[in-house]
Structure formats: structure tokens, C-alpha cells
N, C-alpha and C positions, 0 to 999 in steps of 0.2 A: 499320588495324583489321582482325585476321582471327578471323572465327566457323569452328571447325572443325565435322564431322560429331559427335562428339561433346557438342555444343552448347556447348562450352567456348569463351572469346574470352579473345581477346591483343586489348590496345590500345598503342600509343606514341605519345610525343608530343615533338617538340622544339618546343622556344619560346628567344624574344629578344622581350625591352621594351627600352622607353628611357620614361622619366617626366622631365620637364620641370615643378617646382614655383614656378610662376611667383610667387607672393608671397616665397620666400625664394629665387632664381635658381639653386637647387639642382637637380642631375642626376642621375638615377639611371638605371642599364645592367643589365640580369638577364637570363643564359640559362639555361638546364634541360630537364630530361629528365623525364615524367612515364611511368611501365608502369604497368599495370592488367591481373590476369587474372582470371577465374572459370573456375571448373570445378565443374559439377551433379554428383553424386556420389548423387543417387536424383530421385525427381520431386519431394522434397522440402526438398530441402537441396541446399545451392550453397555452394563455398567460394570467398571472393575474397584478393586479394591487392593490395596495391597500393606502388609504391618511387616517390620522386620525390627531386630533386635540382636544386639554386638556385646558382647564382654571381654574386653581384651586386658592383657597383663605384659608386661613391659618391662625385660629382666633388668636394661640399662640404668634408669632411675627410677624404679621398683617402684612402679604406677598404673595406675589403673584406669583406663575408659568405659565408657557405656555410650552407646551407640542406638536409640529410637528412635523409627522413622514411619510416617502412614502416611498412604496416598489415596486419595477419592478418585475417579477419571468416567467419563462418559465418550463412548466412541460412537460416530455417526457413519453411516456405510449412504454419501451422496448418491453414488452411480457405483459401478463396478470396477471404477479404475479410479474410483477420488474416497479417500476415507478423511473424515475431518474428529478431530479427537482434543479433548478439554481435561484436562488434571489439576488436583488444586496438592497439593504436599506440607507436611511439616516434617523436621528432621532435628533434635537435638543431642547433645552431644556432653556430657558433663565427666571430667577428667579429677584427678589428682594433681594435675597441672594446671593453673590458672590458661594460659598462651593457649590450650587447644581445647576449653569447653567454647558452645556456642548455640544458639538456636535462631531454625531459620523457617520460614515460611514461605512459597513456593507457588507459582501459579504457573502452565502452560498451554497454550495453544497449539497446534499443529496442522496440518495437512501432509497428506502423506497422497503420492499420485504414482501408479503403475503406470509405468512405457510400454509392456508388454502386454 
């Protein structure tokens, strides 16, 4: 994780599971790569970004996923108790099994209000 002077921040992340499904003695193995940036662009708005990526293997029917996802978002800071935030997403998914590949595309809105 690095916060620059600009107030901008980089994150990465690698990862490794292992899942152990004990009612069906199925196993499942997944590494990956998670980045995350923002960058403030006024005292009111911040753009982020984020890319992640899945490799899983799957002892049961000896199969394989891939898992990539990116997201765009601009967050707007109203007042001090209203943030309003826009993300647009893509996320696809391509298997060894036909039933779980897919690809999706993604839009959200938000508002987000502190009580306190």
C-alpha cells in the first residue's frame, strides 16, 4: 500500500486459498491479484479504479476458472455528511465448465449519508 503526496494511493494484493468442503470432500485452490488506485482530482471529487484477477482449480471435476473484473468510479463529497459516488464495472468469468463461464457489465449509483 502506497499514499503518495498528492494524496493519491496505489494498493496490491496477492492472495492463495485452498477450501476444503467437507459435506461433499470437494477441494477447491484460488490465487489472484487484487490493484486498487484513487486519485483526488479537487477537494471534491476522487477517481478510483480497481482490476482484479482469479485462477481457481477445482479437485471435484478437475476444472478450471478464471475470474477478471475492472471497475471505473468517481466519488463526489456534496457537503460533509452526503457523498454521492458513480461506478461503471465489467467482470468476466470463463470455466472448463460451460453452466459457470459468463460476462457481465455493471453500472452503479449511490449515495451514501452520515447520521453522525
Amino acid at each position: 500500500n502506497k499514499i503518495f503526496s498528492s494524496g493519491s494511493s496505489l494498493n496490491a494484493a496477492i492472495f492463495t486459498n485452498t477450501s476444503d468442503y467437507l459435506d461433499t470432500d470437494a477441494e477447491e485452490q484460488s490465487a489472484g491479484i487484487r490493484i486498487s488506485a484513487t486519485k483526488p482530482v479537487s477537494e471534491l471529487v476522487t477517481l478510483s479504479s480497481k482490476f482484479g484477477y482469479r485462477y481457481s482449480t477445482f479437485e471435484q471435476d478437475d476444472s478450471d476458472d478464471e475470474l477478471l473484473n475492472f471497475e471505473l468510479g468517481v466519488d463526489y463529497r456534496a457537503s460533509r455528511r452526503l457523498n454521492v459516488y458513480v461506478s461503471v464495472g465489467y467482470e468476466e468469468k470463463g470455466s472448463d465448465v460451460v453452466a459457470r463461464r459468463y460476462e457481465e457489465r455493471w453500472a452503479l449509483v449511490g449515495l451514501e449519508y452520515r447520521l453522525r
